[in-house]
PQR file with spaces between the fields and no chain letter, atoms N, CA, C, O and H, PARSE charges and radii, in Angstrom:
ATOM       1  N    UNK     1      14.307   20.326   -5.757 -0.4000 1.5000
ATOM       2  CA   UNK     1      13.378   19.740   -4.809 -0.0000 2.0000
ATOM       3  C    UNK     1      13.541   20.466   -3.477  0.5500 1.7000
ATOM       4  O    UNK     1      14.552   20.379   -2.781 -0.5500 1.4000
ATOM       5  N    UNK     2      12.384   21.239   -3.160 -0.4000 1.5000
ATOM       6  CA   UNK     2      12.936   21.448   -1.541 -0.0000 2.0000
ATOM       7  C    UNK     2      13.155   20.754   -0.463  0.5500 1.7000
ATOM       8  O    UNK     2      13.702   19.651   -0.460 -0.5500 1.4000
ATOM       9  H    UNK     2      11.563   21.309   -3.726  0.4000 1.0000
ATOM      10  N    UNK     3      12.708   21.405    0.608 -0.4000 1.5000
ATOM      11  CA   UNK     3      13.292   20.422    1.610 -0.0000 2.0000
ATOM      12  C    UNK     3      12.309   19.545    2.255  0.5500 1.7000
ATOM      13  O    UNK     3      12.377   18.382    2.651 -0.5500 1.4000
ATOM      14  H    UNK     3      12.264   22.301    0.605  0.4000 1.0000
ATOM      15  N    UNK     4      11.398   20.405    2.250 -0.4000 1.5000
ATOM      16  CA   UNK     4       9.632   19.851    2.765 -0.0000 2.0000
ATOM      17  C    UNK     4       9.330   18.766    1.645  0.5500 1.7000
ATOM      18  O    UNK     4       8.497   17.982    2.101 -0.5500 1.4000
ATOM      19  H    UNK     4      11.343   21.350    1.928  0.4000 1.0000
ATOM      20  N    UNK     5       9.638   18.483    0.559 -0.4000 1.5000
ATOM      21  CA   UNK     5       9.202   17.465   -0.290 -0.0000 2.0000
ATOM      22  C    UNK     5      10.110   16.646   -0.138  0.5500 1.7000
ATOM      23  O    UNK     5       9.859   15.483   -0.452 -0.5500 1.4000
ATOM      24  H    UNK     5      10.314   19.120    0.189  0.4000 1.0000
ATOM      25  N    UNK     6      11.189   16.913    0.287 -0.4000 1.5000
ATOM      26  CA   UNK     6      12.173   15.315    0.558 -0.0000 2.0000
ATOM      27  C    UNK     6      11.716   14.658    1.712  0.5500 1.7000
ATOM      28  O    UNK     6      11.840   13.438    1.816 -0.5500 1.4000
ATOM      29  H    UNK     6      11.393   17.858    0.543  0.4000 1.0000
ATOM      30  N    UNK     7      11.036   15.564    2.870 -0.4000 1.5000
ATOM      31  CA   UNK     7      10.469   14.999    3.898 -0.0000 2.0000
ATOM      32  C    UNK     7       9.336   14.470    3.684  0.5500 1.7000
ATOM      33  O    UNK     7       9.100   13.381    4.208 -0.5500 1.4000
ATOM      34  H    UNK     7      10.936   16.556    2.785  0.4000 1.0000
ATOM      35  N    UNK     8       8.415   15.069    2.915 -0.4000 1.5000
ATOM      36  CA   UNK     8       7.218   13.628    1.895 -0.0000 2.0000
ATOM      37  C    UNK     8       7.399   12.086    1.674  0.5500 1.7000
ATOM      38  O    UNK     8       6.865   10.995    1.875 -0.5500 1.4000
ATOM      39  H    UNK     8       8.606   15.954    2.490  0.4000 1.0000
ATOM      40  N    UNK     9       8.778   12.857    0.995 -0.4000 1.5000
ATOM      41  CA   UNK     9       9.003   11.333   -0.141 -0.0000 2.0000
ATOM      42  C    UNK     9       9.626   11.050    0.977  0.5500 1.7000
ATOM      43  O    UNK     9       8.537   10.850    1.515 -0.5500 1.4000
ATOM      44  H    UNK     9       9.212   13.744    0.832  0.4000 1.0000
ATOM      45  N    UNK    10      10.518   10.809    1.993 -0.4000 1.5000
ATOM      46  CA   UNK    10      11.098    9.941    2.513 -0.0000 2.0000
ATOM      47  C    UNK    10       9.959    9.313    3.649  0.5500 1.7000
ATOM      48  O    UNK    10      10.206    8.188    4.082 -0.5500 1.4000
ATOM      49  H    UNK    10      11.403   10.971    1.556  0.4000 1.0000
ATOM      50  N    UNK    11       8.716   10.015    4.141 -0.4000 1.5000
ATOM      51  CA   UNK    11       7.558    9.583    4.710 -0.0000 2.0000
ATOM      52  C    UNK    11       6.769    8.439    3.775  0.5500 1.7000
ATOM      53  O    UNK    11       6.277    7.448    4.314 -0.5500 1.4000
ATOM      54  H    UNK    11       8.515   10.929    3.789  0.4000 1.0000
ATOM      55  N    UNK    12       6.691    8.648    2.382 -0.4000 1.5000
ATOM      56  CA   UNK    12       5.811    7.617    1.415 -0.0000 2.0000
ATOM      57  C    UNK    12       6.731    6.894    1.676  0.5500 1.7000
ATOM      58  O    UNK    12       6.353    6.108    2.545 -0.5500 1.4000
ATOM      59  H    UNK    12       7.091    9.453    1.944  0.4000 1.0000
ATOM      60  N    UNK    13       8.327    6.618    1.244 -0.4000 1.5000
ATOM      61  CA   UNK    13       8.925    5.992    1.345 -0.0000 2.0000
ATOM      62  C    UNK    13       9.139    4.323    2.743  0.5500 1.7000
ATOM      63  O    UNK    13       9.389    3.118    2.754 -0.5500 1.4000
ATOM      64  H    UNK    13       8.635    7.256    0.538  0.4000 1.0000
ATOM      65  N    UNK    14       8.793    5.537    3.715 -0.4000 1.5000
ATOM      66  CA   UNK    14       8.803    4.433    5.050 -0.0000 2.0000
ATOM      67  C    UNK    14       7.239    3.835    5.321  0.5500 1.7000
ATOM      68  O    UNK    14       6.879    2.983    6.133 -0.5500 1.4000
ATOM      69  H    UNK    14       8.590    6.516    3.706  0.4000 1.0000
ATOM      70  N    UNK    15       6.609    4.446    4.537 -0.4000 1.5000
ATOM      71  CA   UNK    15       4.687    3.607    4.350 -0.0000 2.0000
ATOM      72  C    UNK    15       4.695    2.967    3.429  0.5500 1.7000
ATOM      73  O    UNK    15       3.669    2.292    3.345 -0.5500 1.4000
ATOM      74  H    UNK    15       6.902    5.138    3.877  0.4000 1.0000
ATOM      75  N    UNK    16       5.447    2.814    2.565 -0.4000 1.5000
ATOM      76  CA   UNK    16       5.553    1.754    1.639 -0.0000 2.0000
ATOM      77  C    UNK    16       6.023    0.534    1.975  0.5500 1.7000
ATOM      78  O    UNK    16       5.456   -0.558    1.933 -0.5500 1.4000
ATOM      79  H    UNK    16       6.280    3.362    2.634  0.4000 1.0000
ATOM      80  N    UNK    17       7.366    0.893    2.390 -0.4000 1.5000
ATOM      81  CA   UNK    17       7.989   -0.525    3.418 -0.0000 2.0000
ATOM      82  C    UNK    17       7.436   -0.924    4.284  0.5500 1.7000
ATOM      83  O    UNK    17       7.648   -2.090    4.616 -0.5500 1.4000
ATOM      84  H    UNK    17       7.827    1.780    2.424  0.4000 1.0000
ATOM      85  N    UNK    18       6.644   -0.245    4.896 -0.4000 1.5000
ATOM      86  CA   UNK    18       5.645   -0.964    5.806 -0.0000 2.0000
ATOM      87  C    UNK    18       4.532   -1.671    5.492  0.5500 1.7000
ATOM      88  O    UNK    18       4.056   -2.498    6.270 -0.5500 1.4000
ATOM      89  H    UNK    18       6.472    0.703    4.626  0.4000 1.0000
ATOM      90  N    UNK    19       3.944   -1.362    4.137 -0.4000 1.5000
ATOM      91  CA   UNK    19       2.955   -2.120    3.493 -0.0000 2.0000
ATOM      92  C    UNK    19       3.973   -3.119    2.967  0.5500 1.7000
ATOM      93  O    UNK    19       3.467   -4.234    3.093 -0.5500 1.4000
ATOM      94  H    UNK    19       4.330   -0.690    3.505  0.4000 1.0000
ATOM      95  N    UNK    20       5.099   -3.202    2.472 -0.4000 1.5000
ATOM      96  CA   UNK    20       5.615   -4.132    1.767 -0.0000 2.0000
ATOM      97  C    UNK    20       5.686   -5.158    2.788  0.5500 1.7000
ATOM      98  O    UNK    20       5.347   -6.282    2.418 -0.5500 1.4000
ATOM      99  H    UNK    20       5.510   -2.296    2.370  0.4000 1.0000
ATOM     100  N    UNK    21       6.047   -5.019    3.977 -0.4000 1.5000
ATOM     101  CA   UNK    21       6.437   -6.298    4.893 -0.0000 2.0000
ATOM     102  C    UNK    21       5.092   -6.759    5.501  0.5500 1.7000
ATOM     103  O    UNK    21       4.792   -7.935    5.708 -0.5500 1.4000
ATOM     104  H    UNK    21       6.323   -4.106    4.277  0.4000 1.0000
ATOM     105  N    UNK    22       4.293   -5.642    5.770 -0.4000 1.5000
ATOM     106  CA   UNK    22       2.664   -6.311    6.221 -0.0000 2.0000
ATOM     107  C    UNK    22       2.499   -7.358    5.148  0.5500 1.7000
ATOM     108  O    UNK    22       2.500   -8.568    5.372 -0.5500 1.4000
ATOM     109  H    UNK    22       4.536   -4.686    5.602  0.4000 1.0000
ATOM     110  N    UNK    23       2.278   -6.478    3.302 -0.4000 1.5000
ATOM     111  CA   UNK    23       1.484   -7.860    2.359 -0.0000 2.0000
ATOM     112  C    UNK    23       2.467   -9.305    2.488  0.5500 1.7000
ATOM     113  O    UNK    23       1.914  -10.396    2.628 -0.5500 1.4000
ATOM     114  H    UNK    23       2.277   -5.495    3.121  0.4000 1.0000
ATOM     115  N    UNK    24       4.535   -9.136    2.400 -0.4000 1.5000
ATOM     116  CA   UNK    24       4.820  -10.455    2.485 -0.0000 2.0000
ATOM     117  C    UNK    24       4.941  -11.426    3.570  0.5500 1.7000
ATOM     118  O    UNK    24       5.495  -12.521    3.469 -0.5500 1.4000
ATOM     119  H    UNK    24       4.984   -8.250    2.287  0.4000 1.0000
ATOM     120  N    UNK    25       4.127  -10.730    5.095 -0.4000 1.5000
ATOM     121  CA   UNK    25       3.469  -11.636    5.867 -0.0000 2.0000
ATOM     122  C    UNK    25       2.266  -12.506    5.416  0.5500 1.7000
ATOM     123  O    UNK    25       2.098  -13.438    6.202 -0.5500 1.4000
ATOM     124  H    UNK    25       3.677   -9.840    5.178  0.4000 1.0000
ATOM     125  N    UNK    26       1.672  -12.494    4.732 -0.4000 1.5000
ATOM     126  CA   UNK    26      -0.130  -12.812    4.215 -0.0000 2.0000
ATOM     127  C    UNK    26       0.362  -14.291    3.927  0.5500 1.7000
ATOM     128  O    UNK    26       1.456  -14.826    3.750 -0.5500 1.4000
ATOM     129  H    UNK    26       1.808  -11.736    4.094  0.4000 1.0000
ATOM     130  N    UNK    27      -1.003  -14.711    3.967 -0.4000 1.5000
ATOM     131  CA   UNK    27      -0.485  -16.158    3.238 -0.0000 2.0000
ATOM     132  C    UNK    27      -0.923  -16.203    2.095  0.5500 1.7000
ATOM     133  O    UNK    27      -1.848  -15.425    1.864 -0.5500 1.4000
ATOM     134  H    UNK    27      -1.891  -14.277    4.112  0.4000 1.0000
ATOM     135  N    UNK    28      -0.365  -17.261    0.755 -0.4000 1.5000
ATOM     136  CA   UNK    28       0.034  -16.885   -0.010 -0.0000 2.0000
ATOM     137  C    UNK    28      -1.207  -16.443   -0.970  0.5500 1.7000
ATOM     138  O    UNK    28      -1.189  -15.687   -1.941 -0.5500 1.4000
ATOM     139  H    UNK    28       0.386  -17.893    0.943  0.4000 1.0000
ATOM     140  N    UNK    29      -2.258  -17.134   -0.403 -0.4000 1.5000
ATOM     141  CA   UNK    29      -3.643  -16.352   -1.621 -0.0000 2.0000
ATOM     142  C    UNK    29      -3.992  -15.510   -1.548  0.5500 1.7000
ATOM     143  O    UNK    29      -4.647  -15.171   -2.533 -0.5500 1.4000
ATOM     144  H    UNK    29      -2.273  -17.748    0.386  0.4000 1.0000
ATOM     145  N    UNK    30      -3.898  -14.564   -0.506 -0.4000 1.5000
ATOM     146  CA   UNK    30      -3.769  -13.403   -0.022 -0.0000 2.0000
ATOM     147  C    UNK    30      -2.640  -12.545   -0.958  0.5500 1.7000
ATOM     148  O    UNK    30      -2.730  -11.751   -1.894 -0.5500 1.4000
ATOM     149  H    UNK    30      -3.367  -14.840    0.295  0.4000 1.0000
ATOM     150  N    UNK    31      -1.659  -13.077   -0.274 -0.4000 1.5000
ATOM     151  CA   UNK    31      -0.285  -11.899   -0.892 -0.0000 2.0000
ATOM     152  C    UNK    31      -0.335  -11.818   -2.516  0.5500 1.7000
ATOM     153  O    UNK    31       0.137  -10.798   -3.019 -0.5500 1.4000
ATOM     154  H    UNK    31      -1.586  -13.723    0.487  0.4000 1.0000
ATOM     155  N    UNK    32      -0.876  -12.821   -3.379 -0.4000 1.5000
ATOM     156  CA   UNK    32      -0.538  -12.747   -4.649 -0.0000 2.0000
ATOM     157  C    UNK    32      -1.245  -11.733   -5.135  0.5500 1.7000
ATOM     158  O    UNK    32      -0.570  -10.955   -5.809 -0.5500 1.4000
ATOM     159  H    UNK    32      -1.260  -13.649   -2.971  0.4000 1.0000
ATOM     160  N    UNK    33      -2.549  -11.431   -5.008 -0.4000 1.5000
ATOM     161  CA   UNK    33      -3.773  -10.255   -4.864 -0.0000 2.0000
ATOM     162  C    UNK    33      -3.106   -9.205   -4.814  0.5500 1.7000
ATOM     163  O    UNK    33      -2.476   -8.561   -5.653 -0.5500 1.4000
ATOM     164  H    UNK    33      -3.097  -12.063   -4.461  0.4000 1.0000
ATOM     165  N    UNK    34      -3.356   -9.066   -3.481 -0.4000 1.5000
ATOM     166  CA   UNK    34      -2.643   -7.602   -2.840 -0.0000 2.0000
ATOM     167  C    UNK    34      -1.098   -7.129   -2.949  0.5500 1.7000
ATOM     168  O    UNK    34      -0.912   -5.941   -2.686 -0.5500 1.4000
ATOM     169  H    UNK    34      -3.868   -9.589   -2.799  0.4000 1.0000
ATOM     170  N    UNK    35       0.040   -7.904   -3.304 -0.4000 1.5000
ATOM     171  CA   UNK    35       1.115   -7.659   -4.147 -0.0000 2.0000
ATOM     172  C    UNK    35       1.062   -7.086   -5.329  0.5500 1.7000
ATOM     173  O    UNK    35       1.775   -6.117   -5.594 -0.5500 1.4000
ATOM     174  H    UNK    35      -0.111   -8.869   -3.518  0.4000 1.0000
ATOM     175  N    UNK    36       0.320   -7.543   -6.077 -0.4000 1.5000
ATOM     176  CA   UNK    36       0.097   -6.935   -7.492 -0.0000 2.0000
ATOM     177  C    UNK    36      -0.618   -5.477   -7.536  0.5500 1.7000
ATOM     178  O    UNK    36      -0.505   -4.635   -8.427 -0.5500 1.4000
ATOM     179  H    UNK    36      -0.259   -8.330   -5.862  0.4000 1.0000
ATOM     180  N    UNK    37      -1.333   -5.403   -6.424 -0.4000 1.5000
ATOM     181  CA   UNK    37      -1.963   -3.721   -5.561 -0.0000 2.0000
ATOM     182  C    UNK    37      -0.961   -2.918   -5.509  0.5500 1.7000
ATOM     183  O    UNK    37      -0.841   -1.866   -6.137 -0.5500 1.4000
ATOM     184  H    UNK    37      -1.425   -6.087   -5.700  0.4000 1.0000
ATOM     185  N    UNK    38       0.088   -3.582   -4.455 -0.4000 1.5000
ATOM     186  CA   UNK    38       0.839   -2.924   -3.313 -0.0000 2.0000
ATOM     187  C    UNK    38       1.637   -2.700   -4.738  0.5500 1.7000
ATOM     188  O    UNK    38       1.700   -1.473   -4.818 -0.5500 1.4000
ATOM     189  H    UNK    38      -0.009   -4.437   -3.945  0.4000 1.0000
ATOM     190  N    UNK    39       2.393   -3.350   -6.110 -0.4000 1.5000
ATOM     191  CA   UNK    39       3.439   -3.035   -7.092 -0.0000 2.0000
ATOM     192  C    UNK    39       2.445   -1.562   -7.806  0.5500 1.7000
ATOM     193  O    UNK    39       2.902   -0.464   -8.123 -0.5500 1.4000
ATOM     194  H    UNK    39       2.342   -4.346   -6.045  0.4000 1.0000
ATOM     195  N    UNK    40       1.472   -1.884   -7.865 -0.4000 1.5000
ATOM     196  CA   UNK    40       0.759   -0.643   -8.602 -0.0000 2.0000
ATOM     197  C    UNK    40       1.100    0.605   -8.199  0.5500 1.7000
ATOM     198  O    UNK    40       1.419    1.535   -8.941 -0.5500 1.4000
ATOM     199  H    UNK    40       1.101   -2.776   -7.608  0.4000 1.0000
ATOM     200  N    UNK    41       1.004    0.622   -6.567 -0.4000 1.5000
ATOM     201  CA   UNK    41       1.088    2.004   -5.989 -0.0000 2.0000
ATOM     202  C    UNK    41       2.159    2.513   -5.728  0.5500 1.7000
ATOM     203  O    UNK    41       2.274    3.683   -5.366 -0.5500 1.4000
ATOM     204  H    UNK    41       0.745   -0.133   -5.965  0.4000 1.0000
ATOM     205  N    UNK    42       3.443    1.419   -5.927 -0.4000 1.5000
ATOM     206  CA   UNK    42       4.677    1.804   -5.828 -0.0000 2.0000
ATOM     207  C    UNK    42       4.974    1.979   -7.550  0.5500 1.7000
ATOM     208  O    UNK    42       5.716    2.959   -7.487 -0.5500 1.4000
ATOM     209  H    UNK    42       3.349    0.468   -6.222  0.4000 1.0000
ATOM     210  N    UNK    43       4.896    1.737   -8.681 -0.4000 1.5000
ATOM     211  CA   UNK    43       4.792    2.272   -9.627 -0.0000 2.0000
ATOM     212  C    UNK    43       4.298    3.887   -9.348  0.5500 1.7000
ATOM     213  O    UNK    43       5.196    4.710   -9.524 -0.5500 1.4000
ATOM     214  H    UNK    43       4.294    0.941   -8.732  0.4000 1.0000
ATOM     215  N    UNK    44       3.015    4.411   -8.948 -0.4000 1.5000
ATOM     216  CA   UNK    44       2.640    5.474   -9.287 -0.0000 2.0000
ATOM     217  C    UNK    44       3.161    6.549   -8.521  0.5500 1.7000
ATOM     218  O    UNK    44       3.079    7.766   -8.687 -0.5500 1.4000
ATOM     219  H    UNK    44       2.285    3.743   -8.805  0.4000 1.0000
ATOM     220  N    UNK    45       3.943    5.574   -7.285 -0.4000 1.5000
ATOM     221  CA   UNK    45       4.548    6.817   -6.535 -0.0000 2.0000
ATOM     222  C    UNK    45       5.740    7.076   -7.304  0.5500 1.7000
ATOM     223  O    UNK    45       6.166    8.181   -6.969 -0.5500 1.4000
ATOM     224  H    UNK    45       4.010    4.585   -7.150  0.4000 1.0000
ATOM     225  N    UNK    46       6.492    6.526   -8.220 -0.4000 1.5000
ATOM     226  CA   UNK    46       7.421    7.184   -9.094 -0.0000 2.0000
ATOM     227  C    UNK    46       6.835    8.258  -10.048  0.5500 1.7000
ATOM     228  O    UNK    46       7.738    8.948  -10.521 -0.5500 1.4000
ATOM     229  H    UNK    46       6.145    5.628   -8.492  0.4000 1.0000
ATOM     230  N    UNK    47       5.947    8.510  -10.353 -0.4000 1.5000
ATOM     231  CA   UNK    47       5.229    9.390  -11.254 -0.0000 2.0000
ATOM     232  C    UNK    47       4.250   10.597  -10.443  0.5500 1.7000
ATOM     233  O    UNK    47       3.959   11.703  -10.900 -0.5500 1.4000
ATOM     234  H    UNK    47       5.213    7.949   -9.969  0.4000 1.0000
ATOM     235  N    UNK    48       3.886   10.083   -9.245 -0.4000 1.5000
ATOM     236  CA   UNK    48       2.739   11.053   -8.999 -0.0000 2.0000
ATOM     237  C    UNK    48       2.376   10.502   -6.960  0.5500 1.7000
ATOM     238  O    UNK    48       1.459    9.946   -6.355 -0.5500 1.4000
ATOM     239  H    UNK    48       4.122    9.184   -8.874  0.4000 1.0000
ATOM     240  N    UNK    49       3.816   11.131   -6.588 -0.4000 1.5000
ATOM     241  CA   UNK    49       3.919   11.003   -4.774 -0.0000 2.0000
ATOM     242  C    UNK    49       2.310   11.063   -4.324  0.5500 1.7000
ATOM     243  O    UNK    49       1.711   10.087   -3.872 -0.5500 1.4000
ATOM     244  H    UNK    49       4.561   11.582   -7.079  0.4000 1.0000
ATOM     245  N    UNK    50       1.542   12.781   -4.590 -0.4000 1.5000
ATOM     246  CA   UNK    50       0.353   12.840   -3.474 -0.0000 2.0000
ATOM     247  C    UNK    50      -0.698   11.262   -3.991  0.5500 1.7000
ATOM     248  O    UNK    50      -1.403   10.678   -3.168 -0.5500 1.4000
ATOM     249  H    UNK    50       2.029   13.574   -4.957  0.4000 1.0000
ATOM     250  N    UNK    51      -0.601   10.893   -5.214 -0.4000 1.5000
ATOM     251  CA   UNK    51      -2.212   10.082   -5.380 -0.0000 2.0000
ATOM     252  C    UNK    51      -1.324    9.127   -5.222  0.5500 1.7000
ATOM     253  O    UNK    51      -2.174    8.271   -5.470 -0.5500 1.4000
ATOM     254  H    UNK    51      -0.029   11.367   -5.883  0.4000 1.0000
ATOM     255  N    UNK    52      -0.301    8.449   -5.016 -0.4000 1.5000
ATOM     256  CA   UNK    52      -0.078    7.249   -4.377 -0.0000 2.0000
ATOM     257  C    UNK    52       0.159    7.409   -2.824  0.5500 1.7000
ATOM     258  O    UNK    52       0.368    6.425   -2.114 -0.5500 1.4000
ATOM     259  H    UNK    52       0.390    9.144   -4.815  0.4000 1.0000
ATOM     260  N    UNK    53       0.130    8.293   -2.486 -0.4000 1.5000
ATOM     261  CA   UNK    53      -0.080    8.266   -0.732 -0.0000 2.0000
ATOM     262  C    UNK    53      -1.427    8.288   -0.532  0.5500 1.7000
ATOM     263  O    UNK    53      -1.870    8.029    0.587 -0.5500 1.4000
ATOM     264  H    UNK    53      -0.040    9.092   -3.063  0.4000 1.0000
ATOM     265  N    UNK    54      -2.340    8.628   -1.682 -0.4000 1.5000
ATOM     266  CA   UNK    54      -3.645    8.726   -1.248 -0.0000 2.0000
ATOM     267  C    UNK    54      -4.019    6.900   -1.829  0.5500 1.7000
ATOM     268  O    UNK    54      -4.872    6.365   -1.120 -0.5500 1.4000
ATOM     269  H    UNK    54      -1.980    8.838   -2.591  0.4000 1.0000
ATOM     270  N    UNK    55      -3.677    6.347   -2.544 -0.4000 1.5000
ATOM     271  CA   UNK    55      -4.109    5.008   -2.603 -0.0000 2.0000
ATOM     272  C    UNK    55      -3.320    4.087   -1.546  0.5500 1.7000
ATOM     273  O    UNK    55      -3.904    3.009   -1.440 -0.5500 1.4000
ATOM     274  H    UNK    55      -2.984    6.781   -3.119  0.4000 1.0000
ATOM     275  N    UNK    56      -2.265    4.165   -0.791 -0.4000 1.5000
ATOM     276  CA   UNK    56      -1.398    3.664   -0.097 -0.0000 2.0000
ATOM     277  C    UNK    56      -2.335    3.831    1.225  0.5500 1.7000
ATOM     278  O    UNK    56      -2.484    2.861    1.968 -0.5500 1.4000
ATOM     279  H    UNK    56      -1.791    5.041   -0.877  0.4000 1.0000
ATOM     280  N    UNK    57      -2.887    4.923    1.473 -0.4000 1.5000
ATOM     281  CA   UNK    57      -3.460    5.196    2.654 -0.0000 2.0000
ATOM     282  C    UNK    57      -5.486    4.142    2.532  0.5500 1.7000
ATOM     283  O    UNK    57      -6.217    3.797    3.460 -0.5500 1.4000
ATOM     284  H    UNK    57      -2.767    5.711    0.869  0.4000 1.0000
ATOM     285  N    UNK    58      -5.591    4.058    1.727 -0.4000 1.5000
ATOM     286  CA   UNK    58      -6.953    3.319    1.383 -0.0000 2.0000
ATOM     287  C    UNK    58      -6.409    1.644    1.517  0.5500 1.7000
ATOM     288  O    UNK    58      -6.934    0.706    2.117 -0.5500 1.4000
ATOM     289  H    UNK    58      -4.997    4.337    0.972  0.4000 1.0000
ATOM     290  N    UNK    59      -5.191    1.700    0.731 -0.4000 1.5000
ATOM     291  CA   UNK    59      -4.314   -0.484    0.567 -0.0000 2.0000
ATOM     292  C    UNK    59      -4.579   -0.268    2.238  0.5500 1.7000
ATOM     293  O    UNK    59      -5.379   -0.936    2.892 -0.5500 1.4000
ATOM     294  H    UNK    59      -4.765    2.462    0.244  0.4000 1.0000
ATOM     295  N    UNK    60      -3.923    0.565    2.645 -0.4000 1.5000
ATOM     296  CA   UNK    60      -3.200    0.025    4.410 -0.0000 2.0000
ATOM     297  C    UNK    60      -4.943   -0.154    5.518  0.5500 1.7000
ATOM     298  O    UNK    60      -5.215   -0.778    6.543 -0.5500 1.4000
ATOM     299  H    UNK    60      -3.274    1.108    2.113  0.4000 1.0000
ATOM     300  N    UNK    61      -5.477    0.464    4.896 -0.4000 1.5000
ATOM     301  CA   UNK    61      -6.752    0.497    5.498 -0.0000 2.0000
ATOM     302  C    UNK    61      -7.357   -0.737    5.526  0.5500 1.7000
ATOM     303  O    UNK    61      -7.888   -1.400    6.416 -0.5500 1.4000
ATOM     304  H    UNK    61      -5.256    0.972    4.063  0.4000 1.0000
ATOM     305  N    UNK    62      -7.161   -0.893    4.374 -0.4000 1.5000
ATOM     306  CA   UNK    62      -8.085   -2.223    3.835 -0.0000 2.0000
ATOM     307  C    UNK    62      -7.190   -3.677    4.008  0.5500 1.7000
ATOM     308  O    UNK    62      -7.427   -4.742    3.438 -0.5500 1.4000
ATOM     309  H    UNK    62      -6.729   -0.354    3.651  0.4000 1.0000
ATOM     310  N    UNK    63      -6.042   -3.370    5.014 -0.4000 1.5000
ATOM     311  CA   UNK    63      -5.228   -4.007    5.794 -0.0000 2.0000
ATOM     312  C    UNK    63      -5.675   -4.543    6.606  0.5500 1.7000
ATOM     313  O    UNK    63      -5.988   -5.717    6.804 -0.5500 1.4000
ATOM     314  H    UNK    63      -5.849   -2.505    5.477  0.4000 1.0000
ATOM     315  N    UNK    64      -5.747   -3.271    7.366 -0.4000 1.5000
ATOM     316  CA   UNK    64      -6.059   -2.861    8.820 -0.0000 2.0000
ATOM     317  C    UNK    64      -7.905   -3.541    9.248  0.5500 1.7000
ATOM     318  O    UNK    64      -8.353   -3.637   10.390 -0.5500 1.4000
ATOM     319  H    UNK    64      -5.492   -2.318    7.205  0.4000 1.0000
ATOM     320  N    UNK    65      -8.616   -3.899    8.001 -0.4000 1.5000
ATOM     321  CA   UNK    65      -9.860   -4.081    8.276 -0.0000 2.0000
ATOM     322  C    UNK    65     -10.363   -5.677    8.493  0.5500 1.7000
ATOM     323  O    UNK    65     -10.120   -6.188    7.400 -0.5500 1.4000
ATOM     324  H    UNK    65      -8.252   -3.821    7.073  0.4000 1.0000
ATOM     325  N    UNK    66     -10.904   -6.644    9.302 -0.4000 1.5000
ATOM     326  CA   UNK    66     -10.690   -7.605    9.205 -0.0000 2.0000
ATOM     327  C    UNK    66     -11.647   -8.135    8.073  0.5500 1.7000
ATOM     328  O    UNK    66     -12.486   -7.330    7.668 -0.5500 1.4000
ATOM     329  H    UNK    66     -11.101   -6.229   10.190  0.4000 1.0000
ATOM     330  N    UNK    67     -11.628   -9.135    7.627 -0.4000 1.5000
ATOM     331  CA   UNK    67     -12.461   -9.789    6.314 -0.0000 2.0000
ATOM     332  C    UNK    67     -12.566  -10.681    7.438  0.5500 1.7000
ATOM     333  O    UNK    67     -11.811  -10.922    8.380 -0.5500 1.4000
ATOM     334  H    UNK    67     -10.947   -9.788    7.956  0.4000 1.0000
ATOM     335  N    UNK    68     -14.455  -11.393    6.867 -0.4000 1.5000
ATOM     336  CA   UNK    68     -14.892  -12.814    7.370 -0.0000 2.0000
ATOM     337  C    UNK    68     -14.556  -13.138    6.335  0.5500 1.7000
ATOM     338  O    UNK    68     -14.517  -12.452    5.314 -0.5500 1.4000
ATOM     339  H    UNK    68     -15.069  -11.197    6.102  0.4000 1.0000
ATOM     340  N    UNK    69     -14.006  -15.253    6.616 -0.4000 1.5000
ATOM     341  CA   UNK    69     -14.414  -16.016    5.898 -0.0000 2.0000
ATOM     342  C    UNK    69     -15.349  -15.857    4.635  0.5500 1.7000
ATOM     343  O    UNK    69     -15.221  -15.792    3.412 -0.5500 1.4000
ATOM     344  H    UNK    69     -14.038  -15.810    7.446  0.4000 1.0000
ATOM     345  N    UNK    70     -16.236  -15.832    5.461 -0.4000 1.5000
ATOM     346  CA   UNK    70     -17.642  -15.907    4.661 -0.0000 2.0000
ATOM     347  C    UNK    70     -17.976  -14.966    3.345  0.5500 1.7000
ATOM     348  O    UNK    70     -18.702  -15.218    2.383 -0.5500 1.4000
ATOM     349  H    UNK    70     -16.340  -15.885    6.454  0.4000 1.0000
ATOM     350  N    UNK    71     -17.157  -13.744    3.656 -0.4000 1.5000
ATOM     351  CA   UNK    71     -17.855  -12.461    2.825 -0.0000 2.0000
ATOM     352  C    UNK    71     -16.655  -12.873    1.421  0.5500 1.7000
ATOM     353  O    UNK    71     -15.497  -13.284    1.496 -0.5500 1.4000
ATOM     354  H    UNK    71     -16.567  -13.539    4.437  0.4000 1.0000
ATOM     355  N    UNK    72     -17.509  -12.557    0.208 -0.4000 1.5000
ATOM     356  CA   UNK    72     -16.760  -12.492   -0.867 -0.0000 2.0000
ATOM     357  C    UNK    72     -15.766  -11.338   -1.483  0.5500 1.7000
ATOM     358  O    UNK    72     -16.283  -10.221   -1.457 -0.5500 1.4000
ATOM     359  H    UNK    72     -18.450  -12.224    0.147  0.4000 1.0000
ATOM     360  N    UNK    73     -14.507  -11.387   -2.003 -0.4000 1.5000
ATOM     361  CA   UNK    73     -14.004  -10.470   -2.164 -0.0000 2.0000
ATOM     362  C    UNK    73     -14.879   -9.607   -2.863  0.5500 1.7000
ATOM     363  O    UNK    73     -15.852   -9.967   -3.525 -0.5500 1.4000
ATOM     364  H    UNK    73     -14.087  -12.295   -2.023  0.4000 1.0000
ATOM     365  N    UNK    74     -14.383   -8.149   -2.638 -0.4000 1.5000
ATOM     366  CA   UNK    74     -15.406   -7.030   -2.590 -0.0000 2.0000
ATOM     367  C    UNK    74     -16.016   -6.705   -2.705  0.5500 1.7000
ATOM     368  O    UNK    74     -16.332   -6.032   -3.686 -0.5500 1.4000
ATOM     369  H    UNK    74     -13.593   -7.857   -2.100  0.4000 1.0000
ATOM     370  N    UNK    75     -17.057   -7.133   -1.110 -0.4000 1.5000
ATOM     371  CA   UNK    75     -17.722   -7.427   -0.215 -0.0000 2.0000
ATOM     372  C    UNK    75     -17.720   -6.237    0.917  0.5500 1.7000
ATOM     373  O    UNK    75     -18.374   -6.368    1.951 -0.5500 1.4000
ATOM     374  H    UNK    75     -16.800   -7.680   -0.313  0.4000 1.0000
């Protein structure tokens, strides 16, 4: 492994933990959803680092975005 890819993985590594503690803030109808997301992409980052930084970077987005009430999940 070189050295530039340990600096990857230890970058996915600290965006993961950061999604991990954002989803187990949620309340709980929330977190049960998006937990079962957030386990997916940490599964695939054991197999395949770039496309789980590329789905990690879409979860955190869709964080970051506010939902109304009103609108139905995906919406």
């Amino acid at each position: 492994m070189a050295a530039d890819d340990r600096l990857e993985d230890d970058e996915l590594a600290r965006r993961l933990r950061e999604a991990h503690r954002r989803v187990r803030m949620l309340p709980a109808a929330e977190k049960d959803r998006l937990a079962r997301r957030y386990l997916a992409i940490c599964d695939l980052a054991k197999r395949d680092p770039e496309r789980a930084a590329t789905r990690l970077d879409a979860f955190l987005a869709a964080l970051d975005t506010p939902r109304s009430e009103e609108n139905a999940p995906g919406d």
